[in-house]
N, C-alpha and C positions, 0 to 999 in steps of 0.2 A: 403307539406314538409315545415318544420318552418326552420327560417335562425338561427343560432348562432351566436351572435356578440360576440368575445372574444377580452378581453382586457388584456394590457400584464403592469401589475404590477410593481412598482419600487421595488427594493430588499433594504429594510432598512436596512442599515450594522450594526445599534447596534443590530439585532437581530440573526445575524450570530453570532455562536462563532468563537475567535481567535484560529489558531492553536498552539499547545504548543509542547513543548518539549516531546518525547518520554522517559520513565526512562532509565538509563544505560542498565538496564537487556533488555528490551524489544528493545533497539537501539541494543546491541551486537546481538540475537539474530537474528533479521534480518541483522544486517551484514552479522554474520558467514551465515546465511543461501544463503544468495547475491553472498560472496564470493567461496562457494561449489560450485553454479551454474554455474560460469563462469570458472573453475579449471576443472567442467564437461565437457563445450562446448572446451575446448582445449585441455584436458588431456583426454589419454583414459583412463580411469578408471571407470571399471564396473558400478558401485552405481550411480556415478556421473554422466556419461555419460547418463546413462538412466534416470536419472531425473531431469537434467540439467536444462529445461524450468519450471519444477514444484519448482524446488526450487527457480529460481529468481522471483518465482512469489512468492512464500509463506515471503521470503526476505521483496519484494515491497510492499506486504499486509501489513505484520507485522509490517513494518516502518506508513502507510499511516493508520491504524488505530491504532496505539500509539500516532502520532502525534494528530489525530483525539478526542481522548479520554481522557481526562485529568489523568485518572486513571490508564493506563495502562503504 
């Protein structure tokens, strides 16, 4: 059996990218869809209610990969 010595790397921060701003469209869009989500979990309302956790998730996505992406 061979041993593995692993070594744990410094993270250089100039080769991270910064995160940026999401555009208006792609910020609104995960709002409105954030704000369905939680209108779901308190409101009975068919749509809502049933997809309550799908939407603050689709929300949380769409915000965390706009900020992600410079282009979006």
């Amino acid at each position: 059996m061979s041993s593995t010595c692993w070594s744990i790397k410094p993270i250089n921060p100039n080769s991270m990218a910064a995160p940026s701003a999401p555009k208006k469209i792609t910020w609104i869009i995960g709002l409105v869809a954030g704000i369905l989500g939680i209108i779901g979990h308190f409101a009975q309302i068919q749509v809502l209610t049933e997809y309550n956790y799908e939407l603050l998730l689709i929300g949380f996505a769409v915000l965390a990969i706009g900020t992600t992406f410079r282009e979006l």
